[in-house]
N, C-alpha and C positions, 0 to 999 in steps of 0.2 A: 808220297803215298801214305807215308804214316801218319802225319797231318791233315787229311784228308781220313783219314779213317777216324783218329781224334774225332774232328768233326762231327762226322757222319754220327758217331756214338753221342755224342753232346746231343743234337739235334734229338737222334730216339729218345733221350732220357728226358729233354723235356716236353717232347710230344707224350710222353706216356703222364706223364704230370700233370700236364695241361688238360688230357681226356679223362685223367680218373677220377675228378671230381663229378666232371659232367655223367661220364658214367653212372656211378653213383644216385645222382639226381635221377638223371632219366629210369632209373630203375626202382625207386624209394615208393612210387605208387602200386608196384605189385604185391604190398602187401597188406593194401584196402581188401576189402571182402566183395568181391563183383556178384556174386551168386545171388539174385534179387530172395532166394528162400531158404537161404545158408542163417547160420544163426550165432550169436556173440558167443564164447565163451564166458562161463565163468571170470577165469583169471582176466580177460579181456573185461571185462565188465569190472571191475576193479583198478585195475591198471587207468584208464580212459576216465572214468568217473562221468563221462556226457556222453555216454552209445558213440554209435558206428560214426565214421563220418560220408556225408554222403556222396562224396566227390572221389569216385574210387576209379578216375580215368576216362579217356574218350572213348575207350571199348568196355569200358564197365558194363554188364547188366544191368538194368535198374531196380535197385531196393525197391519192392512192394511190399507192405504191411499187408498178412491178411491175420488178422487179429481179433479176438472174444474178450468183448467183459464178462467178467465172471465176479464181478461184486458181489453178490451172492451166495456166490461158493462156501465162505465159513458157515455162515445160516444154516446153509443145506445140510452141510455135514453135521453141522448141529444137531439137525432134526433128522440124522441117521440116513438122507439120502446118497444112495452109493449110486456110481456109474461102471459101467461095460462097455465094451465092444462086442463088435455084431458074432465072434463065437459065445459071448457073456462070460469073458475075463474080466474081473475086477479089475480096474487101474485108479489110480487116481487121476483128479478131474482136468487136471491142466497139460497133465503127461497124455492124458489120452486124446487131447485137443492137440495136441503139438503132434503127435505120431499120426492124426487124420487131416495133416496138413495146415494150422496153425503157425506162426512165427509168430505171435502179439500179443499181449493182455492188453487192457485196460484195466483202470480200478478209478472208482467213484470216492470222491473226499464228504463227506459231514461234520461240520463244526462242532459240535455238543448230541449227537445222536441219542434220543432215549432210551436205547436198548445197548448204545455203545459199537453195532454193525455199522461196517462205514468209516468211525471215527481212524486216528491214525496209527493206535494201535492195532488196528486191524487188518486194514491198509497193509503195516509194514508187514505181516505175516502171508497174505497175502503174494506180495512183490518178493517176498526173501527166496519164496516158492520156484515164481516167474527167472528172478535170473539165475536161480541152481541151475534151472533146465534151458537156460542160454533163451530167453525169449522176451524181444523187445518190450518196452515197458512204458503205455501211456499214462496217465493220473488226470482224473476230472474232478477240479474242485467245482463245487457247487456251491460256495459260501452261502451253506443254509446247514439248519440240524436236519432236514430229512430232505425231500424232493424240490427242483429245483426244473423248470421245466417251463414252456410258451405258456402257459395259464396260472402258475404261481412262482416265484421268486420271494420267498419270505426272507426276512431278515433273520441271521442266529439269535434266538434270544439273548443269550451277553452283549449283543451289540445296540440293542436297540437303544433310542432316542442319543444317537451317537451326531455329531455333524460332519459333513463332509469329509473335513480334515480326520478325523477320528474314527474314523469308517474308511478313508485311504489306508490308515497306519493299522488297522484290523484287518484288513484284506491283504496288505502285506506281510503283516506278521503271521498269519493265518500260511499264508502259502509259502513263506520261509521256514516255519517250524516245519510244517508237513517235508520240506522236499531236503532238507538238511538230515533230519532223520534219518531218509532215504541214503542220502549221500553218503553220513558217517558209519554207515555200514556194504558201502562198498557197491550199491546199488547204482543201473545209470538207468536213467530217466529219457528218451528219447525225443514225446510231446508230452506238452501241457494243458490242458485246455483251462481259459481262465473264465469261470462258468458253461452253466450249462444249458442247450438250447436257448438262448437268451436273446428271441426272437423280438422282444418288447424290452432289451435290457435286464438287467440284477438288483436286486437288493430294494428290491420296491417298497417303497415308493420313491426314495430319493434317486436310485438310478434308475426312473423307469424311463425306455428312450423316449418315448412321447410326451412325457414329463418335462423332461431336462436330458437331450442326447449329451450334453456337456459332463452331467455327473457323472454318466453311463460310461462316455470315453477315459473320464478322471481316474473312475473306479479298475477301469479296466488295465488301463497303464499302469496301476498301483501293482497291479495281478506281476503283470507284463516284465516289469523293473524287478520286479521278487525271484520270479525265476529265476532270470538271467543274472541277480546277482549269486543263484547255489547251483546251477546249471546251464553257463555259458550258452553253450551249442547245443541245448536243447529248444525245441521249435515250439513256439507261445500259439497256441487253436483258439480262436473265437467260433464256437460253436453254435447252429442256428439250425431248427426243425425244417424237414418237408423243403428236401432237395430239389424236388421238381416241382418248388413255385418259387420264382426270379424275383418278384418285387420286393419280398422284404428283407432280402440279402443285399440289393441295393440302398435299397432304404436307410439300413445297419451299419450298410461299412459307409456308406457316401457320408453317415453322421460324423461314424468314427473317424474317417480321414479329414473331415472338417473340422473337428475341435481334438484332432493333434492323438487320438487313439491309437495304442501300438498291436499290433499282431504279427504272426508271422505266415499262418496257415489257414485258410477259410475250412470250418468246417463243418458238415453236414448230418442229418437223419432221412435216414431211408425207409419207410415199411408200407407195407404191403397189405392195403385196407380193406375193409367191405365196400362192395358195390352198395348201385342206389337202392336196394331191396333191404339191405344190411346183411346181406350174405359173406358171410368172414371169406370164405375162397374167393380170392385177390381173380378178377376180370380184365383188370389193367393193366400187370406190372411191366408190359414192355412198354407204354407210352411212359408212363414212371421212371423207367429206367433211360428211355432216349431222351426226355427231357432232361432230367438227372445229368445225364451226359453230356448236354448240351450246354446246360449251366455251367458247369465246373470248367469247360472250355471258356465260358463267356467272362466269366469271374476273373479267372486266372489272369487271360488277357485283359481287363478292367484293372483289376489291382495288381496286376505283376505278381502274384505270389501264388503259393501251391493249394491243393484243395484237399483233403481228407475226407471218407466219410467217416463218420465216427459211428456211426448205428445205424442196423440195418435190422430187418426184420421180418417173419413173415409166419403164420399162425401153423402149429408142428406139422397138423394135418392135412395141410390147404396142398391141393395136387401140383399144384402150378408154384410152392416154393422153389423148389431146387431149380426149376428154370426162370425164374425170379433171379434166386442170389444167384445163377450162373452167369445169365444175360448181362447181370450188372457189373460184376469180377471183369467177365470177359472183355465190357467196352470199355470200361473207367482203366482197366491196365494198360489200355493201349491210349490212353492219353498221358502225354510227360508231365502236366501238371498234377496228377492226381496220386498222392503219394500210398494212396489204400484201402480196406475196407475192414469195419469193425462189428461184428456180427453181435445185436446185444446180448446175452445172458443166454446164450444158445445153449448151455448144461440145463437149464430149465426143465424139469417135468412139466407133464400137463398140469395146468392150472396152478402151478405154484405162488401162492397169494393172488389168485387169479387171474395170474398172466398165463398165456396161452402160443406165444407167438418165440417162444424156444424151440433149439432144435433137437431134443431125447423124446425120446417115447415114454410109453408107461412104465416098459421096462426097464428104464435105464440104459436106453440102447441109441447112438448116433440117430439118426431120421438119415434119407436120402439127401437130405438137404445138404448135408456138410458134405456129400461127395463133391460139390462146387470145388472146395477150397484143396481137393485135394488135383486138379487139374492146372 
């Protein structure tokens, strides 16, 4: 009996050996973040240096980004514009994005900017912002000194009459300085996008895709490789206007996967135009938006990879915004490829530098619109 009890105890001790590592394991995932609009910490954002990861289990909730460029932001406060909420509390502009349902910035890169908005000192003050108040963090370089967009792609004045080669190693050190910066202050960087709307390619004329898709792809991996060597596991966007027209997203990526182009995430613009009268109140947004939806479906399964919108948009006063950006939240969330929505520069007053397609009022006060993001 006493030998038999021996035993019996050997056996326990090393069944409990043998299970507590697996234990262990099986449990190490519960401390991913499932809550799709839960947000990083500070110290987490430090610690991590590459954001969240997205694989937080087979019962995870899914990460949604709903997210605002606010580029703009320093400018405005420059020029003394302050924002509210709908009692007309002062707050500041990214705290009161985040409190009406935000989790995400954006922020736009310029290489030599004339006025210095944009550049990466600006940039960092910006983002230092973003992850105090725990809110994921994209960057859109534009390798250009100002706009970078389907109708111009200028080259940075320092770069011109650069060749290929030399223009690779400007595009990567270009977006290595920028995102290192980021890093050795503790910042994580989530996506990248490497240009912007570059519906006809960057950097025209050498990478323009109708030109040479070859340069286009070259220039882009340059982008691609840069990240990934200051931020791992942060996710590379090729970014491409007017999500609800399919052709030239094929066109784009069929090049780039032809001459060997890296990306991670397709990604799109959304707004909400004038009808054929030129009436700015949008008449169409839900074919726009089931189209939209339909692409991002089509894409994903085409290239295996995820979809982004990166901008969206829709004019402050137009009746049919907030059922615009709801319709679009609501169907794009419920697709697994489609990792978000990025509403552009929605702190916008009316007509600030003649945009119009923000979501505050005159007063400095939210629009109906951003009640979207708070659903």
């Amino acid at each position: 009996m006493k030998l038999l009890n021996k035993m019996t105890k050997k056996m326990l001790l090393v069944g409990m050996v043998l299970c507590f590592p697996l234990c262990m394991f099986s449990c190490g995932g519960g401390d991913g973040d499932s809550d799709g609009d839960s947000q990083m910490t500070g110290n987490e954002n430090v610690d991590n240096g590459q954001g969240k990861p997205d694989d937080t289990g087979g019962n995870a909730v899914k990460a949604f980004a709903k997210g605002a460029d606010v580029s703009w932001l320093t400018e405005m406060e420059k020029a003394d514009k302050k924002f509210y909420d709908a009692a007309g509390n002062e707050w500041e502009c990214m705290a009161l994005l985040k409190n009406v349902g935000f989790n995400a910035i954006r922020l736009r890169v310029w290489v030599n900017p004339a006025d210095g908005w944009c550049d990466k000192s600006d940039v960092l003050v910006k983002a230092r912002r973003a992850a105090k108040l725990g809110l994921d963090l994209m960057i859109d370089f534009h390798y250009a000194d100002s706009w970078a967009d389907p109708g111009k792609q200028p080259v940075p004045a320092a770069w011109q009459n650069y060749s290929l080669s030399e223009m690779k190693t400007a595009v990567a050190g270009h977006t290595t300085d920028v995102l290192q910066a980021l890093k050795d202050e503790g910042i994580a960087v989530k996506w990248v996008q490497v240009g912007n709307e570059t519906n006809n390619g960057m950097l025209w004329p050498m990478g323009q895709a109708d030109k040479s898709m070859s340069n286009y792809a070259a220039l882009t991996t340059a982008g691609y490789d840069a990240v990934k060597t200051v931020y791992p596991d942060a996710k590379v966007i090729v970014h491409l206007a007017n999500g609800h027209e399919i052709d030239n997203y094929t066109w784009i990526f069929n090049g780039l996967k032809q001459y060997g182009g890296k990306w991670d995430v397709i990604g799109m613009s959304l707004y909400a135009d004038e009808d054929a009268n030129n009436n700015w109140f949008s008449t169409k947004w839900q074919s726009m938006v089931n189209r939209c939806a339909a692409n991002i479906r089509s894409l994903a399964n085409t290239y295996q990879c995820e979809v982004m919108v990166c901008e969206v948009g829709a004019r402050w006063d137009d009746p049919n915004a907030k059922k615009f950006v709801s319709a679009l939240l609501t169907t794009v969330k419920d697709i697994d490829a489609c990792l978000g929505v990025f509403y552009w520069e929605p702190q916008c007053l009316p007509d600030w530098k003649g945009y119009n397609k923000g979501a505050f009022d005159k007063s400095g006060r939210p629009t109906s619109t951003l009640d979207a993001f708070m659903d």
